[in-house]
C-alpha positions in Angstrom: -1.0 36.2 5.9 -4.7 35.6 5.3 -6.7 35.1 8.7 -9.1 33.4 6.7 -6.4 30.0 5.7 -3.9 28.4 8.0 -1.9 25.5 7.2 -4.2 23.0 8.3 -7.0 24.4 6.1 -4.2 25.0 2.7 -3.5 21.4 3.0 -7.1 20.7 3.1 -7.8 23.2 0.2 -5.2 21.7 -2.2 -6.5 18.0 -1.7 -10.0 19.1 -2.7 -8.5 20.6 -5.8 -6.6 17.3 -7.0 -10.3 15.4 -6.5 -9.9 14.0 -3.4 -13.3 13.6 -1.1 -12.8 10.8 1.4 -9.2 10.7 3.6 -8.5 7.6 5.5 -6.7 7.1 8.7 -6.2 6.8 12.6 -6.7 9.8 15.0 -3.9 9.9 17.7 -3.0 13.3 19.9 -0.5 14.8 17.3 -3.6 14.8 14.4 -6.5 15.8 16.3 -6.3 19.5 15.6 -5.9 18.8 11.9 -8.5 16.0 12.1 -10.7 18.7 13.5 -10.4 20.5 10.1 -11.0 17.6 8.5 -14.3 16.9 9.4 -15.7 20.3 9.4 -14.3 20.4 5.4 -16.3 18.7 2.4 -13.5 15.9 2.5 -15.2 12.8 4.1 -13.2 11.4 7.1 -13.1 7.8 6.9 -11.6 6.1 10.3 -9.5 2.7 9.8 -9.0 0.0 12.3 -5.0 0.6 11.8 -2.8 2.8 9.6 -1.6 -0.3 7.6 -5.4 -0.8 6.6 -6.0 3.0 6.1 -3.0 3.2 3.8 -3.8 0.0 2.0 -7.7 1.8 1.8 -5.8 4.9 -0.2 -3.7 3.0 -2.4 -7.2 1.3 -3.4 -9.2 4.8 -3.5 -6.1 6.1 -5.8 -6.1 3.0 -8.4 -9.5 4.8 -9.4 -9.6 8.0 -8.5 -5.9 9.3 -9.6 -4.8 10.2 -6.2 -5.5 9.3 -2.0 -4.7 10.3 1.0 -4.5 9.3 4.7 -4.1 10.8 8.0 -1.9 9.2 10.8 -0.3 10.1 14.4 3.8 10.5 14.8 6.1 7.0 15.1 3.5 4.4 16.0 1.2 5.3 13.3 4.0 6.9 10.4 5.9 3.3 10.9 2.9 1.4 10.6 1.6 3.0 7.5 4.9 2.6 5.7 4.3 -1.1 4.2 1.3 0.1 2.1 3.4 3.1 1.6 6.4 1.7 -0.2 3.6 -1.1 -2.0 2.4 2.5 -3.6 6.2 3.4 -4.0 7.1 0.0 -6.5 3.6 0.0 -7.7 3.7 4.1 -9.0 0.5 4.7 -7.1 0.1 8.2 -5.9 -0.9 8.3 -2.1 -0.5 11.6 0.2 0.3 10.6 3.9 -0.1 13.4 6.2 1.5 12.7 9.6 1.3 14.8 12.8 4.0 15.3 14.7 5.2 16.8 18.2 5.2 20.5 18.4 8.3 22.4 17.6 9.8 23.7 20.8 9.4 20.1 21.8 11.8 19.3 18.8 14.0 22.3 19.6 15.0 21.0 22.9 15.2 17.4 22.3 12.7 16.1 24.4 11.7 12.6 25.0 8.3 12.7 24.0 6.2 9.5 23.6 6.4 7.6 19.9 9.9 9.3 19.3 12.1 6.8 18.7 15.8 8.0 18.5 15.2 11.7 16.7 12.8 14.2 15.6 14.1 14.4 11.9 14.1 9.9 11.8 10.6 9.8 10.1 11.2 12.2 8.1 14.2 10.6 6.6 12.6 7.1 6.2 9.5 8.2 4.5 12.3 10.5 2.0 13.2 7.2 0.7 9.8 5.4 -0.4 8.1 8.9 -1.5 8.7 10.7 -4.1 9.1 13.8 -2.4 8.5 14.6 1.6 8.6 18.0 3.8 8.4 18.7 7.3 6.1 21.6 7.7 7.7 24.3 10.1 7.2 27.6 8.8 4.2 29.0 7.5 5.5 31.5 5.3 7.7 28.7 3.3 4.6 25.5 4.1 2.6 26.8 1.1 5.3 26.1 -1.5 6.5 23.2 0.2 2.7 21.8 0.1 1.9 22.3 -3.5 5.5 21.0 -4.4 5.0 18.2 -2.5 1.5 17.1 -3.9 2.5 18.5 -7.6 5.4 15.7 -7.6 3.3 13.2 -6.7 0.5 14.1 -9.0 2.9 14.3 -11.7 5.5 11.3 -10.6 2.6 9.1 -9.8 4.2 8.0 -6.9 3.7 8.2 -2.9 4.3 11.7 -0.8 4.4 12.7 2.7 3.6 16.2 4.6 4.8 15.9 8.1 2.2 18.4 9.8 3.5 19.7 13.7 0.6 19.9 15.8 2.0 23.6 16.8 1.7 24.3 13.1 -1.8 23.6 12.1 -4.1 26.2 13.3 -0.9 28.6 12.4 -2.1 31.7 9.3 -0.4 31.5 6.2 -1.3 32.6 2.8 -4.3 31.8 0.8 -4.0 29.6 -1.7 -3.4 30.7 -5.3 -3.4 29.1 -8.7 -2.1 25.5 -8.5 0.4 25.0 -11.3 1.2 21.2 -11.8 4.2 20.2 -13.3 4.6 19.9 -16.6 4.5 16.1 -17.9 8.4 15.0 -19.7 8.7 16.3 -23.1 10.3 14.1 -25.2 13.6 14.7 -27.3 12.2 16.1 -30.8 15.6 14.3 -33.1 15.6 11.0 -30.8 11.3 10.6 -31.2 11.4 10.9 -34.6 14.4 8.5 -35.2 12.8 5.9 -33.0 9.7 5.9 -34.2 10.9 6.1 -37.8 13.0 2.8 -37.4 10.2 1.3 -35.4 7.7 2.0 -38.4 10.1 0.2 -40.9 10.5 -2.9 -38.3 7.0 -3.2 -38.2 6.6 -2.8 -41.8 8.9 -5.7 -42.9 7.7 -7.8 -39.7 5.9 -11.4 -40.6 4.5 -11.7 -37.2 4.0 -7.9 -35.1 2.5 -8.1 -31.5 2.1 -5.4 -29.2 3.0 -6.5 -25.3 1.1 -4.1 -23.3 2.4 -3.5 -20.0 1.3 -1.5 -16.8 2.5 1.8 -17.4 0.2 1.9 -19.9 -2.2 1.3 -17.1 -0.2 3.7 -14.7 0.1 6.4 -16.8 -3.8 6.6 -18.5 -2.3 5.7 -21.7 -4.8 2.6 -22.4 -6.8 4.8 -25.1 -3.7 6.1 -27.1 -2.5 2.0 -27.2 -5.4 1.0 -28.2 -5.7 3.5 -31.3 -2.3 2.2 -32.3 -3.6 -1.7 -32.2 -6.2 -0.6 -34.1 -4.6 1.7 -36.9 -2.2 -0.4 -37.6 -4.0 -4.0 -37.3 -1.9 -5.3 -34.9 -2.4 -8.1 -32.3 -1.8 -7.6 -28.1 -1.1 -9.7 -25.6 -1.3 -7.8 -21.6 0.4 -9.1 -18.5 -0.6 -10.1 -15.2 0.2 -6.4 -13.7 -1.8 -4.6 -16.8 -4.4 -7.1 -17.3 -7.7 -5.5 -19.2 -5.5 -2.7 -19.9 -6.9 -2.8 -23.2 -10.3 -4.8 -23.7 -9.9 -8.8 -23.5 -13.1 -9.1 -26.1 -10.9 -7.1 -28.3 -10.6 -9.5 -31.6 -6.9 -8.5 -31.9 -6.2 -10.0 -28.1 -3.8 -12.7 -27.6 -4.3 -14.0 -23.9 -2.3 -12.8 -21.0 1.5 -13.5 -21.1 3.7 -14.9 -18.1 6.4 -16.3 -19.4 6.1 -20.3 -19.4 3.0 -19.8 -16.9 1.1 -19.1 -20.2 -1.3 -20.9 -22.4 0.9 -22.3 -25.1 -0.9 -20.4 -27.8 -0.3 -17.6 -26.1 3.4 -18.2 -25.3 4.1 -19.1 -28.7 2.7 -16.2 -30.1 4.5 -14.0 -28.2 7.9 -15.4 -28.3 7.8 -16.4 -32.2 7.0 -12.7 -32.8 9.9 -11.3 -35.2 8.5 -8.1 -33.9 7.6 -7.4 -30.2 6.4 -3.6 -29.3 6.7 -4.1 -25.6 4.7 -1.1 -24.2 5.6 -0.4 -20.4 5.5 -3.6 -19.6 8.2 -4.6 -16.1 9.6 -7.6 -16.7 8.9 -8.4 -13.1 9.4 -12.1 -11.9 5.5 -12.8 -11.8 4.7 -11.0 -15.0 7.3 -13.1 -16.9 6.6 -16.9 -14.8 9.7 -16.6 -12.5 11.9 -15.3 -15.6 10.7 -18.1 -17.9 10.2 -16.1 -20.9 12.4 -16.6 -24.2 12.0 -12.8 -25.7 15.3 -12.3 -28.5 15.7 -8.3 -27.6 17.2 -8.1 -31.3 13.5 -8.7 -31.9 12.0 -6.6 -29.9 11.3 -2.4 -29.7 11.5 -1.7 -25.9 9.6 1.1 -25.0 9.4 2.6 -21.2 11.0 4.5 -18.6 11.6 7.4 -20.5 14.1 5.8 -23.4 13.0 3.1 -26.2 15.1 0.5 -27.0 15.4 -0.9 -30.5 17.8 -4.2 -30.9 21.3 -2.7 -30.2 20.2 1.3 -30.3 19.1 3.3 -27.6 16.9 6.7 -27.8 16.5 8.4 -24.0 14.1 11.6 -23.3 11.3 9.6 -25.6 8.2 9.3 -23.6 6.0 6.6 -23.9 2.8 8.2 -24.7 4.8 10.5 -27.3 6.2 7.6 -28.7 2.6 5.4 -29.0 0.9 8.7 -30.4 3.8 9.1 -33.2 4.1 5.6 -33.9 0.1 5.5 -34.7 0.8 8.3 -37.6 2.9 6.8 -39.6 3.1 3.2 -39.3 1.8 1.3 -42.3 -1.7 -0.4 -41.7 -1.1 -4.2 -41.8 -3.7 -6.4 -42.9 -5.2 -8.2 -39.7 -6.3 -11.3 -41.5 -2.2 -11.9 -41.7 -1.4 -10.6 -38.2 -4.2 -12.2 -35.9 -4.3 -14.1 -32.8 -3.0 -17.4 -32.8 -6.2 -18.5 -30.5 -9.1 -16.8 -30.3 -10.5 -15.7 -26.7 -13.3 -16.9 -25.6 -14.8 -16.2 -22.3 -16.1 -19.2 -20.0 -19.4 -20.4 -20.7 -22.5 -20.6 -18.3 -21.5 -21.9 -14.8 -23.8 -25.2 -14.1 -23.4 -26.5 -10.7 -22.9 -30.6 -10.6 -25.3 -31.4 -8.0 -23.8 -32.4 -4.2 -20.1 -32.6 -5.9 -18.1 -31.3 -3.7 -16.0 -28.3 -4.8 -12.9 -27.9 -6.4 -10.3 -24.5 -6.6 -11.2 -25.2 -10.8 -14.7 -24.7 -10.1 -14.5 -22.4 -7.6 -12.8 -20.3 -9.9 -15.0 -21.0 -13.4 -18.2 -19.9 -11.2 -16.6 -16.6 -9.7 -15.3 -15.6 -13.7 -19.1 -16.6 -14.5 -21.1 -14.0 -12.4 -18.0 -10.9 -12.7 -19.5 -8.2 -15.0 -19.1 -4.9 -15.5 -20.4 -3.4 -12.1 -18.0 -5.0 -10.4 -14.1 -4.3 -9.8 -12.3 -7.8 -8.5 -9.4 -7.0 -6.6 -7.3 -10.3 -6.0 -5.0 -11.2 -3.3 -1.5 -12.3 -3.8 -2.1 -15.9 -3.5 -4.0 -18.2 -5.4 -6.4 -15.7 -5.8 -3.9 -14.0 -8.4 -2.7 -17.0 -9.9 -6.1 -17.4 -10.7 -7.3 -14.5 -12.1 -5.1 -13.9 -15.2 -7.9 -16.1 -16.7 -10.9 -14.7 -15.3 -12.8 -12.2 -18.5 -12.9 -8.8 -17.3 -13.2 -6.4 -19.8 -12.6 -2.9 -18.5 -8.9 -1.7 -17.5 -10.6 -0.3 -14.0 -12.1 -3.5 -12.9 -8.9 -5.7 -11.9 -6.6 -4.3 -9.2 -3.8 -6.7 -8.0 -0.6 -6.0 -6.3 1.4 -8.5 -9.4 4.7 -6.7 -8.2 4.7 -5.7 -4.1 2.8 -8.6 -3.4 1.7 -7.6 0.3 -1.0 -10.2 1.1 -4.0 -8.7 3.0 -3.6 -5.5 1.2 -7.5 -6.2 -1.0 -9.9 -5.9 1.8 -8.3 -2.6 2.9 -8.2 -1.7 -0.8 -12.0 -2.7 -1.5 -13.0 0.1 1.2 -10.9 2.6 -1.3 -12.7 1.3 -4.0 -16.1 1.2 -3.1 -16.1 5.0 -1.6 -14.1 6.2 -5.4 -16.6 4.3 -7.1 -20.0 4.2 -5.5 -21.3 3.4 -8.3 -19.5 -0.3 -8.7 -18.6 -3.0 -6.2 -15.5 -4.0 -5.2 -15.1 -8.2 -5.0 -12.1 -9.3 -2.8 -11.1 -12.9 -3.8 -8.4 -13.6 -0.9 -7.4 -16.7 0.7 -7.6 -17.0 4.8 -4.2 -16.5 5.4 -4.3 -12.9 3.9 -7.2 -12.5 5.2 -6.1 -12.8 8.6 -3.8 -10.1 8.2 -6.8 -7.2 8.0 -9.7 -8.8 8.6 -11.1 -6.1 11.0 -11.3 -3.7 8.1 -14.6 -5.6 7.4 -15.8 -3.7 10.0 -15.1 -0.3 8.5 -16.9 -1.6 5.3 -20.3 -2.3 7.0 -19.6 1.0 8.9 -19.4 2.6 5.4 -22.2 0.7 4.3 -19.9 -0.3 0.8 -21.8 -3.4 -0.5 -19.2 -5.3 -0.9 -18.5 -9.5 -2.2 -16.0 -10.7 -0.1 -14.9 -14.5 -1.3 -12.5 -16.0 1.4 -11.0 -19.3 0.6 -10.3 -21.4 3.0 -7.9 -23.7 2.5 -6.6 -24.5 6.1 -3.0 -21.6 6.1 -0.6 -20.3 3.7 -1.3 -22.5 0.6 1.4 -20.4 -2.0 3.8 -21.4 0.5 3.1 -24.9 0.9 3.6 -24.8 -3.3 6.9 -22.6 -3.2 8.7 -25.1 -0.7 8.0 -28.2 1.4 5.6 -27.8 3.9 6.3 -26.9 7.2 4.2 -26.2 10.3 4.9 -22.4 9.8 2.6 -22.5 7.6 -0.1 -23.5 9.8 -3.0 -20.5 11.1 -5.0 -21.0 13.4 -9.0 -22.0 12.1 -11.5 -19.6 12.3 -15.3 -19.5 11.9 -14.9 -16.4 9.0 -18.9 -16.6 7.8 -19.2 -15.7 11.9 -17.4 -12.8 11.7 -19.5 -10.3 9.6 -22.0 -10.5 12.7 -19.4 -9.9 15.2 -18.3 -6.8 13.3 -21.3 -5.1 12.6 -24.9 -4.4 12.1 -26.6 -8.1 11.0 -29.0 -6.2 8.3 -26.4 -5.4 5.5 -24.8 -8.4 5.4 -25.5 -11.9 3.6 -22.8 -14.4 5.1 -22.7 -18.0 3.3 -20.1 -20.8 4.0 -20.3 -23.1 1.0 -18.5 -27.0 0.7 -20.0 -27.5 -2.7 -21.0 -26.3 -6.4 -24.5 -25.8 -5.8 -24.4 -23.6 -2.3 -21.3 -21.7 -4.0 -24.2 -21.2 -7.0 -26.3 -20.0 -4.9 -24.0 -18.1 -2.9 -23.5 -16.1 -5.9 -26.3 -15.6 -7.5 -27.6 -13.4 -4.1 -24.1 -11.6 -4.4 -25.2 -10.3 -7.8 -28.6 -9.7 -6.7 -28.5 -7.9 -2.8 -26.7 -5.3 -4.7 -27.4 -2.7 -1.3 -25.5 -5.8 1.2 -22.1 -6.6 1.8 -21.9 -10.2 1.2 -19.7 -12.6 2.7 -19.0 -15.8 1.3 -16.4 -18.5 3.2 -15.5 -20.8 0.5 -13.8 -24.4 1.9 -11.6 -26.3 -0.2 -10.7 -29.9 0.1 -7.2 -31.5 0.3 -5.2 -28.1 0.1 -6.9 -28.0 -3.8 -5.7 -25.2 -6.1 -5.7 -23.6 -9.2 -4.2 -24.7 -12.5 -1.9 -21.3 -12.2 -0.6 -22.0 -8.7 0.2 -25.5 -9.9 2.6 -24.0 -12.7 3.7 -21.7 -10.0 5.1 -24.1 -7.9 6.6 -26.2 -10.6 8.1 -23.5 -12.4 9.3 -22.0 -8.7 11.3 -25.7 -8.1 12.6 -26.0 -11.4 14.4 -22.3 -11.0 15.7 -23.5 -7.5 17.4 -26.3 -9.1 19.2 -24.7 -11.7 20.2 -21.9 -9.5 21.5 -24.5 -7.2 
């Protein structure tokens, strides 16, 4: 034992060495000794208005900084972080959730403590199922192990994992830490690599029309450089997804468009589905990345690679990882000539925004003059909704500017998230684009922002409840949310001074709106945008549509 380190302060120790410096969450009695710790460390404590928010706040902080963490109480707080939890679990985003717990003689004799629900071992078992790996700290001669194999699968995995920290245990000696060794990443199968990218090579040799569909584990995984070298060795043209959008640079001349099945620009589509050879890179064929399963892909076309295994028509090759497989592939495939391999339609980003003056606004325009003033500095994170029906379109050029939960699809998870992003990049600012219905859900996290001082762009649009749902079936008065004054809120919340508020009807107070986003770079800003008539964007529109057209044929 080393006087000098107890459990609470190993934990503490080993989130410092994976690069975490801000840990979000909710005190409550069975934390405060650890939270104690916490803010006596050089990790910053950052206090949420809920555990939902705080977990949604270090799924955010992980999308850029490779890894997050957050702090909550026993019961009441484990079972309300555990939405944003298993959102990181389908999403692969590696979050650390530290929960105390009642002490151990209280376990021991089975006593009815307050926030135990049934048994001491129940939270434990849930948060086994949407982690990748989860301990119960109870010994400190066996926590050290159990803490670095704990955070080294979820480092490795990139997925969720959860210490379950007894208040008895934390000010309890243990061991200094020593050397953290992480795992190993998969090695792939030398005979089965070289077979599959050898048959891959002479499909792409004796293709007509190549395309490369990258997809988000190339995202996941930080394999964005190693694609693009292979687009680029070879002369190939890409086409991204909604989930792995600016994965790989959209003023690229080799990029397509983004790809959604029927949901896409025709161009695009036809591209894609005409190819006689697909490389699908990572990409899920989720029901959002492929337009509610509208896509026509021929797999006999197609070299599937992902998961661990590549798939090539009819043959299978497992234990091949992806980034093996990309970084093989780019040696010896043939260089095609890009003049005969190029996109369909070039890209284009929108042109200048010009307001029409007093014309009231439209979700079209909204949208065109939002795309408009996005650059560089700024990381858009939009909200299952419109907002993300929206933004496939929207030019953003580097892979860490565009979060969206394309697969989970938790709505109110981005203002939470923006918090995360702000504090993991200081040096860029988050924009939430998010309807008022998900708004609704976290709103108060606004507050934690202006407490943070993260100089935020916060677009809410109004249109009067849950618009997607009003497009996915026939309206119904469940829909419905009650109206609030949002460009009021920001006051309520917080100090006046670092926030700009703005509630805009038409083009030019939406202009205007943002042009003093882009330029009070030190203020949160706070624009309410109101849309007319339920109005929407082109990609809800298909949305809908395509959603109907799949209900009837399944009916």
């Amino acid at each position: 034992m080393n006087e000098n380190y107890t459990v609470s302060r190993y934990i503490l120790h080993r989130l410092q060495e994976i690069g975490i410096k801000h840990i979000f969450g909710v005190p409550g009695d069975y934390n405060l000794d650890f939270l104690d710790d916490v803010v006596v460390s050089p990790i910053q404590w950052v206090g949420n208005c809920n555990e939902l928010n705080a977990g949604y706040a270090a799924d955010g902080y992980a999308r850029l900084n490779g890894v997050g963490a957050a702090v909550v109480t026993y019961g009441v707080g484990g079972f309300s972080i555990l939405n944003a939890v298993a959102g990181a679990f389908a999403e692969c985003v590696p979050i650390i959730v530290i929960s105390g717990a009642p002490p151990g003689h209280r376990r021991e004799s089975g006593a009815m403590v307050h926030h135990l629900i049934s048994n001491y071992y129940l939270q434990l078992d849930i948060f086994k199922k949407i982690t990748t790996d989860a301990a119960l700290l109870t010994n400190p001669d066996t926590a050290p192990d159990e803490i670095d194999r704990v955070i080294r699968n979820c480092m490795a995995n990139k997925l969720p994992a959860y210490l379950e920290l007894p208040s008895d245990m934390v000010n309890v000696p243990c061991r200094a830490p020593g050397d953290m060794l992480f795992s190993k990443p998969p090695v792939s199968k030398a005979d089965s690599l070289a077979e599959c990218v050898a048959e891959a090579a002479e499909m792409l040799k004796k293709a007509n029309n190549p395309l490369i569909l990258a997809g988000v584990e190339l995202l996941r995984f930080g394999l964005g450089a190693g694609a693009l070298r292979l687009v680029e060795s070879i002369e190939i043209p890409f086409a991204t997804m909604l989930s792995s959008k600016s994965v790989l640079p959209e003023l690229h001349p080799q990029f397509v468009g983004i790809y959604q099945g029927g949901w896409s620009r025709p161009a695009v589509r036809g591209q894609v589905e005409d190819s006689d050879c697909l490389l699908s890179l990572g990409t899920w064929m989720t029901d959002l990345d492929t337009g509610l399963f509208s896509m026509k892909l021929d797999e006999r076309r197609m070299i599937t690679v992902g998961g661990g295994q590549v798939r090539i028509g009819n043959h299978y090759y497992h234990q091949v990882q992806l980034g093996d497989f990309i970084r093989e592939l780019s040696l010896v495939a043939q260089p095609r000539s890009y003049l005969a391999s190029h996109p369909a339609e070039s890209y284009r980003p929108n042109e200048t925004f010009v307001p029409e003056p007093h014309c009231k606004l439209s979700a079209a325009r909204l949208y065109e003059c939002i795309n408009y003033h996005l650059d560089d500095r700024m990381v858009l994170l939009a909200e299952p909704g419109d907002a993300f029906c929206a933004s496939p379109e929207f030019h953003i050029e580097e892979a860490e500017n565009f979060i969206v939960q394309a697969y989970y699809c938790s709505i109110g998870y981005c203002t939470p998230a923006a918090l995360g992003v702000a504090l993991a990049r200081p040096g860029k600012r988050p924009v939430v684009l998010s309807g008022d219905g998900a708004f609704q859900m976290t709103a108060q996290e606004i507050s934690t922002l202006i407490r943070e001082r993260c100089p935020a762009v916060i677009v809410i649009i109004n249109n009067d409840g849950y618009l997607i749902e009003r497009y996915l079936h026939k309206d119904g008065p469940y829909n419905d949310i009650q109206m609030w004054q949002y460009s009021k809120l920001p006051g309520v919340f917080g100090d006046g001074s670092f926030v700009s508020t703005f509630k805009v009807t038409n083009e030019e107070e939406l202009e205007f709106a943002m042009k003093t986003a882009v330029a009070e770079t030190g203020k949160l800003v706070f624009i309410e945008v109101c849309l007319p008539d339920r109005d929407c964007s082109s990609g809800l529109d298909r949305l809908g549509k395509a959603f109907h057209e799949s209900q009837k044929k399944s009916s």
